[in-house]
C-alpha positions in Angstrom: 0.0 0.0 0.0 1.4 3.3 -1.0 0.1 5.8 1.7 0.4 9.6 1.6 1.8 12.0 3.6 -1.1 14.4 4.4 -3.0 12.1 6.8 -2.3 9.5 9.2 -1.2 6.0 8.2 -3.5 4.4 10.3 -6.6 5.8 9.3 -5.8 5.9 5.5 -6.0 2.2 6.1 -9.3 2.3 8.0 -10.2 3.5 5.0 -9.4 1.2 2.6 -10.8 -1.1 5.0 -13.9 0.8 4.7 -13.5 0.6 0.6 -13.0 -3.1 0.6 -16.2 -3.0 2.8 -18.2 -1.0 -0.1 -16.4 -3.2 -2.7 -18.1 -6.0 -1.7 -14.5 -8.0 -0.3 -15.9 -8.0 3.2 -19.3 -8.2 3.9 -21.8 -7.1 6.6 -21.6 -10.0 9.5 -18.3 -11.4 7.9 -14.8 -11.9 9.4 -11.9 -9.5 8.8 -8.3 -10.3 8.6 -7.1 -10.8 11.9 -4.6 -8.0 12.8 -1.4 -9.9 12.1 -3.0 -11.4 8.7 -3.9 -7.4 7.2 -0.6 -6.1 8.6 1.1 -8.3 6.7 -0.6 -8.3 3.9 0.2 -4.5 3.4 3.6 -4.3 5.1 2.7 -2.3 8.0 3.6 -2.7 11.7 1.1 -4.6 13.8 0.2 -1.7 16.0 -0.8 0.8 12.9 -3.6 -2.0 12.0 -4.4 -2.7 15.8 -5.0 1.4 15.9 -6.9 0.9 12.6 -9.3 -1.9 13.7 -9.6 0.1 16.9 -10.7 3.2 15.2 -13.3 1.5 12.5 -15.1 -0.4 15.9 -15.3 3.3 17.5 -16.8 4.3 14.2 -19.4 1.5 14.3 -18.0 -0.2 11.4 -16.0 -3.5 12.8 -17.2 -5.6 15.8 -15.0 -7.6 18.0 -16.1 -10.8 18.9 -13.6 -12.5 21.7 -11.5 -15.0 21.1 -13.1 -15.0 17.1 -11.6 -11.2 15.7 -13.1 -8.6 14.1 -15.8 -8.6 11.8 -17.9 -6.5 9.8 -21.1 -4.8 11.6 -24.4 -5.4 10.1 -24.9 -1.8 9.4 -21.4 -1.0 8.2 -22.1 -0.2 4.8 -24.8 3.0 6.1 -22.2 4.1 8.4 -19.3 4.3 6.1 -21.9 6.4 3.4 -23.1 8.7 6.3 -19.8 9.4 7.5 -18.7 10.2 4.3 -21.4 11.9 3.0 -21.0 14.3 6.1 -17.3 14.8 5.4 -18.5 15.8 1.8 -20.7 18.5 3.0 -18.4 19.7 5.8 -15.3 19.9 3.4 -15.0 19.1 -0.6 -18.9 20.7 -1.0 -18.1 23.6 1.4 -14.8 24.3 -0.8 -16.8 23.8 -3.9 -19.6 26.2 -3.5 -17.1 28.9 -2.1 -15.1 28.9 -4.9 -18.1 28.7 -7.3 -19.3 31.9 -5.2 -15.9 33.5 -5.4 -16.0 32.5 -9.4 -19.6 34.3 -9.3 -21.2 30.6 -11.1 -24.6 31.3 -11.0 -27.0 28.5 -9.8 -28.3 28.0 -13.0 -24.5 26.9 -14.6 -24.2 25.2 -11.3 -27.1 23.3 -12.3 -26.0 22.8 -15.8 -22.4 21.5 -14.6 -24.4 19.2 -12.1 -26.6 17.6 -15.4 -23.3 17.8 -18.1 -21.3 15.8 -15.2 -23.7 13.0 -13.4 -25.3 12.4 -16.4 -23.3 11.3 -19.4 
């Protein structure tokens, strides 16, 4: 995994986790890799996946079973698309519309972008 330098390591792979989840690899009520298995599957120290793991079962996306590992909650797949959805709107739509605003994009072209883009 090739990871970039403007976020932390161990979410950027909490959220490939959370694409693999979307992607269908690991579905809802199924068993993840345990933490040994995923770190070395991407080449990462144990403790960056434990943190990772950690992180996605505060977000409501992995459960931990005892003595089984982590798996996939039932509602994972809502909970990644709400929390990213929110992100959107908090950040990349925020930045959007304020440089549309600065750009003076009327809503009418905005609407006109939004049909020439989502549906081609």
């Amino acid at each position: 995994m090739i990871f970039k330098e403007r976020q932390s390591i161990y979410l950027q792979i909490a959220e490939r986790i959370a694409d693999e989840i979307l992607a269908g690899t690991y579905a809802p009520g199924s068993r993840v890799p345990s933490v040994r298995e995923y770190a070395v599957m991407i080449e990462v120290n144990l403790n960056t996946v434990m943190r990772s793991y950690d992180t996605l079962q505060s977000w409501g996306i992995l459960d931990m079973r005892r003595g089984l590992g982590y798996f996939v909650a039932d509602d994972a797949v809502n909970t990644i698309l709400a929390r990213r959805l929110e992100a959107f709107k908090s950040t990349q739509a925020a930045e959007f519309f304020e440089t549309a605003r600065t750009l003076g994009i009327t809503p009418q072209e905005l609407s006109e972008l939004y049909s020439k883009y989502l549906m081609h």
